[in-house]
C-alpha positions as CSV (number, residue, x, y, z in Angstrom):
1,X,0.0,0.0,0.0
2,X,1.0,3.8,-0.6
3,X,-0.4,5.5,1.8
4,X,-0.2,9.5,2.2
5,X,-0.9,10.8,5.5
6,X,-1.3,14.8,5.9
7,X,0.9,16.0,9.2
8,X,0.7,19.5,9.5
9,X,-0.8,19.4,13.0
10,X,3.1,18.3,13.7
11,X,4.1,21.8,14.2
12,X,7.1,23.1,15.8
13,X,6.2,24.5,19.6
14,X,3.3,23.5,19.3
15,X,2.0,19.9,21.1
16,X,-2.1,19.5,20.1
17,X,-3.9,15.8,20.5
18,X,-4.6,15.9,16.8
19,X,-0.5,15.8,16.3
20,X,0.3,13.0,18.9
21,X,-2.3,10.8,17.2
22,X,-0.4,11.7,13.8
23,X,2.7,11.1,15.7
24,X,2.0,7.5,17.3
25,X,0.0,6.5,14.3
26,X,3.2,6.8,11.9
27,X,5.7,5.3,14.0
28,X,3.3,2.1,14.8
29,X,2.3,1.9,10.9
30,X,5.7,2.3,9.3
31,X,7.3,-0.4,11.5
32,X,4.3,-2.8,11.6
33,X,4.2,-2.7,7.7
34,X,7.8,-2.6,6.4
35,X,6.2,-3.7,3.1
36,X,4.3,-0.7,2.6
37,X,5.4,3.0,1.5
38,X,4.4,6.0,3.8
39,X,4.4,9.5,2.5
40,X,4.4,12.4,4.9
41,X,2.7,15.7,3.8
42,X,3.2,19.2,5.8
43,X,4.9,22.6,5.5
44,X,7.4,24.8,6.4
45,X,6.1,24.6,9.9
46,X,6.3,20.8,10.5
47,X,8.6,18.7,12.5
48,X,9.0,14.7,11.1
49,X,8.2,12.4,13.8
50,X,10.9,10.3,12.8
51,X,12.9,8.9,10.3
52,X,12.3,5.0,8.2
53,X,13.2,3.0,5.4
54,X,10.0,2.8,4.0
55,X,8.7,6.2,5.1
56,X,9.3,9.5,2.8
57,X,8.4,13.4,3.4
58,X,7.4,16.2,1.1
59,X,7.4,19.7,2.8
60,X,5.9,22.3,0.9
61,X,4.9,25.9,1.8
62,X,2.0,27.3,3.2
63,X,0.7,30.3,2.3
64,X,-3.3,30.4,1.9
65,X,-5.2,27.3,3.3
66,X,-7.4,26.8,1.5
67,X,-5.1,26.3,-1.6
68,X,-2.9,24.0,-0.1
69,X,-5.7,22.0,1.2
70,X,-7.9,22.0,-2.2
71,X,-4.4,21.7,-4.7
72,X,-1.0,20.9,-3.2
73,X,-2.3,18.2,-1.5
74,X,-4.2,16.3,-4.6
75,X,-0.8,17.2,-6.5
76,X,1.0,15.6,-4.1
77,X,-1.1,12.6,-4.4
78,X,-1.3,12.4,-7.6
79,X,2.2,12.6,-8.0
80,X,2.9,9.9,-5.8
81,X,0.5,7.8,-7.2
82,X,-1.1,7.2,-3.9
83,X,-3.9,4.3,-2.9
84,X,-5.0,6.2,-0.1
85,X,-4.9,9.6,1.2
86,X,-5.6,9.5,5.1
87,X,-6.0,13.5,6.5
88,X,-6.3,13.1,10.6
89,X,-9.0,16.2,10.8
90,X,-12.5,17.4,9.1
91,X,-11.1,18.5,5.9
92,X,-9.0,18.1,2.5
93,X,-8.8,17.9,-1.0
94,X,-12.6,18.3,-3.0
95,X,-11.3,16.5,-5.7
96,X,-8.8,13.4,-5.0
97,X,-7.2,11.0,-7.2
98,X,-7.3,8.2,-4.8
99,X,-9.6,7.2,-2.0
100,X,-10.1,10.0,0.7
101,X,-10.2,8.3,4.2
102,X,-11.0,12.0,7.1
103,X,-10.5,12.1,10.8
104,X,-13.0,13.4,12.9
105,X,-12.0,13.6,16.5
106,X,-14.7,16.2,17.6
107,X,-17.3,18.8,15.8
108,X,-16.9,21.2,18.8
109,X,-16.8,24.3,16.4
110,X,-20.5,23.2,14.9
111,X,-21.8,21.7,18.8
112,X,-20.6,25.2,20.5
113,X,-20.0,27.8,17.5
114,X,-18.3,30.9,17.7
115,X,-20.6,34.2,18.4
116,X,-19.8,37.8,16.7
117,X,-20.6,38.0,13.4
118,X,-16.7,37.5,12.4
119,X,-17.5,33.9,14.5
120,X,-20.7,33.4,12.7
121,X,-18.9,33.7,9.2
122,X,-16.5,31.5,10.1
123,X,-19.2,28.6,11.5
124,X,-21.3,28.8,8.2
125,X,-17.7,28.2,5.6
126,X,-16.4,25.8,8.3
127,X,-19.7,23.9,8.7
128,X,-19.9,23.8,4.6
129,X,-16.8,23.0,3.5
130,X,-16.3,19.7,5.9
131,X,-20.6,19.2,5.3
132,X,-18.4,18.9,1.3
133,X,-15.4,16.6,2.2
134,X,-17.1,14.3,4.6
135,X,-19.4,13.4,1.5
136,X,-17.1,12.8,-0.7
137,X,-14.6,11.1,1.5
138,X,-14.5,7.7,1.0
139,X,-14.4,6.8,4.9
140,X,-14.6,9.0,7.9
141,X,-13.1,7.5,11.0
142,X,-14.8,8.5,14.2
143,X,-13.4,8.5,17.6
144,X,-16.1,7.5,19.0
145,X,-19.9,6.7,19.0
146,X,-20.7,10.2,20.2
147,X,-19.0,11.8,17.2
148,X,-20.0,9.6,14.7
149,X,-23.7,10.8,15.9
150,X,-22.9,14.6,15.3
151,X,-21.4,13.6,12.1
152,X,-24.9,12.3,11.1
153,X,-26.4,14.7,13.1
154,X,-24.1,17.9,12.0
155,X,-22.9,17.1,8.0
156,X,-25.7,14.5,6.9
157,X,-23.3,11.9,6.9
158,X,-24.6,8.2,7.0
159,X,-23.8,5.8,9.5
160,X,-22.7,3.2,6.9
161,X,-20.0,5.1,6.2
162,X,-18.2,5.9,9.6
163,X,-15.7,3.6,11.5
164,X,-15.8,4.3,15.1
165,X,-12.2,4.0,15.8
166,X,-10.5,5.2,19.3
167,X,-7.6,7.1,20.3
168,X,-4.7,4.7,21.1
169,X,-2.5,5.8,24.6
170,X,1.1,7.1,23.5
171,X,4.2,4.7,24.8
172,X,4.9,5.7,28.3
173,X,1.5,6.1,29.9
174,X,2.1,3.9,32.6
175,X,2.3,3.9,36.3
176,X,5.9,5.9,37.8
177,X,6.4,4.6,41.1
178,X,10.2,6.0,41.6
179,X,9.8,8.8,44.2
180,X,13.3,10.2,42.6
181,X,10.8,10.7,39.6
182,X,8.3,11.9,41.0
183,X,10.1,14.4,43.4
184,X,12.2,15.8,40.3
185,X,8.8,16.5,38.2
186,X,7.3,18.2,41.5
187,X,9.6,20.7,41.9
188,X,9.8,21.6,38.3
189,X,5.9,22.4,38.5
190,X,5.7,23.6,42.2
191,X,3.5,20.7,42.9
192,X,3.1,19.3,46.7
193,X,1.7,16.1,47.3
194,X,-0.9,14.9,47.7
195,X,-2.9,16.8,45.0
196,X,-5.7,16.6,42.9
197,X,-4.9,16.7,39.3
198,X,-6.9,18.3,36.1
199,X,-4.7,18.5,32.7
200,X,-6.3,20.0,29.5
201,X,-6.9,23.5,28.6
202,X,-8.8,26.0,30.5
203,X,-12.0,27.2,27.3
204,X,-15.0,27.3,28.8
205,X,-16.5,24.1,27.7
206,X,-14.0,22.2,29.6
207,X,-15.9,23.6,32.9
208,X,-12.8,24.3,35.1
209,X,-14.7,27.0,37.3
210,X,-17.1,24.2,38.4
211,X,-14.2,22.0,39.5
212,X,-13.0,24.9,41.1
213,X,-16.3,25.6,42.8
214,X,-16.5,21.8,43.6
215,X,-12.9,21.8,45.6
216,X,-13.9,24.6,47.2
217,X,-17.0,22.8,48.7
218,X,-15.3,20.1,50.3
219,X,-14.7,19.9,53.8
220,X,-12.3,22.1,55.5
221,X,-9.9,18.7,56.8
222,X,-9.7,17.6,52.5
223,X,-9.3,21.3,51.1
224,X,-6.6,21.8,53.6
225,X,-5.1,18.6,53.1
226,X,-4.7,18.8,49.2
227,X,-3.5,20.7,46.6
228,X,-5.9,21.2,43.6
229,X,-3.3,21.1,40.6
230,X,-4.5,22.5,37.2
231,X,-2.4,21.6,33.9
232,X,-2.6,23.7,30.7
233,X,-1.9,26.7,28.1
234,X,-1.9,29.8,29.7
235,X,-4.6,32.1,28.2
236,X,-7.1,34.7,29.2
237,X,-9.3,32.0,30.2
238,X,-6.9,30.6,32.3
239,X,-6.4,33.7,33.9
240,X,-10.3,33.7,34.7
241,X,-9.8,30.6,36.0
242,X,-7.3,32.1,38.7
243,X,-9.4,35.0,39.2
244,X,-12.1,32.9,40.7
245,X,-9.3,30.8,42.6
246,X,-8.9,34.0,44.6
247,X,-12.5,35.1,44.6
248,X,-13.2,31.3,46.0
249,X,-10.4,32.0,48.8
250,X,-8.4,29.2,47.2
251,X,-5.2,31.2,45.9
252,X,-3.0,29.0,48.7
253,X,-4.5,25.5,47.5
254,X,-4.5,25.6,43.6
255,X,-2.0,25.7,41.2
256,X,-1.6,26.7,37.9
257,X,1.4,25.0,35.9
258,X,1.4,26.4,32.9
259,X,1.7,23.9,29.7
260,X,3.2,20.4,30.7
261,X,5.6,18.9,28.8
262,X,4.6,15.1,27.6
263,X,7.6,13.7,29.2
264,X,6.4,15.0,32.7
265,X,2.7,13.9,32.3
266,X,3.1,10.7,33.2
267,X,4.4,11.3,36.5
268,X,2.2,14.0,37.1
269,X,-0.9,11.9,36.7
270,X,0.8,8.7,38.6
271,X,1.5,11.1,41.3
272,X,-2.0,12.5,42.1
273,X,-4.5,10.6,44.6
274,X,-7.4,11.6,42.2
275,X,-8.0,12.8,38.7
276,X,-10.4,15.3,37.6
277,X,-12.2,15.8,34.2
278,X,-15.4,17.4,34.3
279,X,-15.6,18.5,30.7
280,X,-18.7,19.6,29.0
281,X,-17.9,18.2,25.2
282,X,-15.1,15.8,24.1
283,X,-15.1,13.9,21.4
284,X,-12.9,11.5,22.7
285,X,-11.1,12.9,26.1
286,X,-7.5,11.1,25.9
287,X,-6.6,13.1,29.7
288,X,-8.9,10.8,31.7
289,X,-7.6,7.3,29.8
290,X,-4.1,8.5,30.3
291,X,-5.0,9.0,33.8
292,X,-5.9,5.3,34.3
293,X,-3.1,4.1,32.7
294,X,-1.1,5.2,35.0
295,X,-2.9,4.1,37.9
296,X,-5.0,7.2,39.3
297,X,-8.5,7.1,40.3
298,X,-10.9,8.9,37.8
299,X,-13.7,11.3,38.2
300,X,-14.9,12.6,35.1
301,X,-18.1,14.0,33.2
302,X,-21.6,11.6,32.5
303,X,-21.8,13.4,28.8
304,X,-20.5,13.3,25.6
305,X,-17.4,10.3,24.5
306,X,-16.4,10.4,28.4
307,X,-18.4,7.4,28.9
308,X,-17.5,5.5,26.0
309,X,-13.5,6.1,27.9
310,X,-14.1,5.5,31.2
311,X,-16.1,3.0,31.4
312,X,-17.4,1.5,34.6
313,X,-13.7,2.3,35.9
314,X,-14.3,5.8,37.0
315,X,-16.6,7.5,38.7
316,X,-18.9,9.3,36.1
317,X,-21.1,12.8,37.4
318,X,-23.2,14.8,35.6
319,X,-21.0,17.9,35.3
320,X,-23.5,20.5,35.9
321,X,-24.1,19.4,39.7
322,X,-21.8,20.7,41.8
323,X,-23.0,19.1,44.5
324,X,-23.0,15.9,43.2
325,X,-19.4,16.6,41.8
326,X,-17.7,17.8,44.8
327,X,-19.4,14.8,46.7
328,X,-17.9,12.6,44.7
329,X,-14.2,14.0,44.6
330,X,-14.8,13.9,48.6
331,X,-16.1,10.3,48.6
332,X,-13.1,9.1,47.2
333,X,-10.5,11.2,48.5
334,X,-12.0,10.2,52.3
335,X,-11.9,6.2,51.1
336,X,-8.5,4.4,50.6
337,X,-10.4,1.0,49.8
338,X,-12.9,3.0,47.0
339,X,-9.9,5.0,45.3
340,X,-7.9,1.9,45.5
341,X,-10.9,-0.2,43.7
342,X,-10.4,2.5,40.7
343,X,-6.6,2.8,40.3
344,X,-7.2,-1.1,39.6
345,X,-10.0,-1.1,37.1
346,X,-8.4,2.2,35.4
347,X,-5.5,0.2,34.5
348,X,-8.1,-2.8,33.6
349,X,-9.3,-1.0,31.6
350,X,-6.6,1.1,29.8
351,X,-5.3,-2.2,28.4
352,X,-8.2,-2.1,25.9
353,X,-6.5,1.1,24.1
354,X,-3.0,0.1,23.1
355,X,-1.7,0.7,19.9
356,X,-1.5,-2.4,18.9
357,X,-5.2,-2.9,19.4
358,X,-6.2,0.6,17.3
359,X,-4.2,0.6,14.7
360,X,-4.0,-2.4,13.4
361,X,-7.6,-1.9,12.8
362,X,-7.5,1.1,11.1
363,X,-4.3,-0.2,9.0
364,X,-7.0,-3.0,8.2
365,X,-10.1,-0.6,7.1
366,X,-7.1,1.1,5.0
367,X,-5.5,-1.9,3.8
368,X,-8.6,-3.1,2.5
369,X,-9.7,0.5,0.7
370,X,-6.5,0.0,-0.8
371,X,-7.0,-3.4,-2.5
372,X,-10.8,-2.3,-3.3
């Protein structure tokens, strides 16, 4: 097979979960097929993920979008005589020489559009033009259930047509028990143990001022005890975030890291006696699984993918309830046996999302759109 895969979400300073799927999904597939030929596709901003025998790049400027997307990127294809072209977001080329395979991890910008008018604009072209590749795509690959359903819901798309396919955990998610470790990755984030953990970014449908309100209910003996520890960009909203820190009266007992380096996750997550994720919308939510794997105890939202993640291996709330979220961050920071019961079945349950297990599925649904 000749497969082209477009990695422009590989940019240079800058880490997004589109560009670690990209990432893992080329190293597994160029060393699990050493027959096949892999041809990399990005732009004066892109950093290879690697280098392999069977495994060649084409970098080639980008100036307007919109062109690259709609005429590089068939050239290229063409040019390379391709069997499949596999783009790991909601858009590319109209026209294609070979089968179109499109990645939707989440429809976020058509479930909570932009407002303004300048926001508007940009809903009604965005919400056309992948309504325009998704139908002539030859495959769309879903991660999971929930956005296949707002792909038929949102671009008309039929069911028949999408692969519900999950996100695969990177190499390293797994639990750090070394206290060297551990200590070394506190003190470069100013964490103090024990802690409750929350890693993602801080816009608003993420709901980090509930979690913040929710810490802030707990008893006096747990908010004094712990650390509330809150990984992400900076921004404005992040700032917001620390604004109602203060206005809650918890400026001593949260803090902010700033962005977290992928090495450091890991221990980060291992470290913390419970992890948080009360997000509004995901279309997958990758934070929470990488939190089981490495052996924390999960609390995260009843809505959206989240339940398709976790499972019956965390404790799922409806992230709207306050009450009934702070109650159960409580209930199993106050029960050793409880928050030992989901360290266990987090890990059970990670198992299930390997790379070996994903991708070698979607190689197969490729494989085979190859031959056809």
């Amino acid at each position: 097979m000749r497969l082209g895969i477009d990695i422009r979400e590989l940019a240079r300073g800058r880490e997004t979960g589109i560009g670690r799927f990209v990432r893992d999904f080329v190293r597994y597939a160029s060393q699990a097929r050493p027959a096949h030929r892999f041809f990399l596709y990005g732009n004066q901003h892109t950093v290879l993920p690697g280098q392999w025998s069977n495994v060649e790049a084409r970098m080639v400027p980008e100036g307007l979008t919109l062109w690259w997307d709609q005429r590089v990127l068939p050239g290229l294809a063409r040019a390379d005589r391709l069997d499949v072209l596999l783009s790991p977001y909601v858009k590319g080329p109209m026209r294609c020489p070979c089968p179109l395979v499109i990645t939707i991890h989440d429809l976020l910008f058509l479930v909570l559009p932009e407002g303004g008018w300048r926001g508007r604009l940009r809903n009604v072209f965005n919400k056309e033009m992948a309504r325009q590749v998704a139908r002539r795509a030859t495959l769309v690959f879903a991660d999971s259930q929930h956005s296949s359903l707002d792909a038929q819901r949102f671009l008309g798309l039929a069911a028949e047509k999408i692969r519900v396919l999950p996100l695969a955990l990177s190499e390293g998610y797994r639990p750090v028990r070394d206290q060297v470790v551990l200590a070394e990755v506190w003190q470069r984030y100013q964490v103090q143990a024990p802690y409750v953990f929350y890693l993602g970014h801080f816009r608003p449908h993420k709901n980090v001022p509930a979690l913040l309100r929710a810490f802030a209910a707990l008893g006096e003996g747990l908010r004094s005890r712990y650390q509330l520890v809150l990984g992400g960009r900076e921004d404005h909203w992040q700032a917001d975030c620390q604004e109602l820190a203060g206005q809650l009266g918890l400026a001593g007992r949260v803090r902010f890291t700033g962005m977290v380096a992928e090495a450091d996750m890991p221990a980060l997550y291992s470290g913390a006696d419970l992890f948080v994720f009360p997000s509004l919308y995901e279309g997958f939510g990758l934070p929470p699984l990488e939190a089981m794997a490495c052996g924390t105890a999960v609390v995260a939202a009843n809505s959206t993918s989240l339940p398709e993640v976790v499972g019956e291996a965390g404790m799922l709330v409806d992230p709207e309830d306050l009450a009934g979220l702070s109650a159960a961050i409580g209930r199993i920071l106050g029960d050793d046996e409880e928050r030992g019961r989901l360290e266990q079945a987090g890990l059970e349950r990670a198992a299930r999302f390997t790379p070996a297990l994903v991708y070698e599925r979607q190689l197969g649904l490729l494989e085979a759109l190859a031959g056809r």
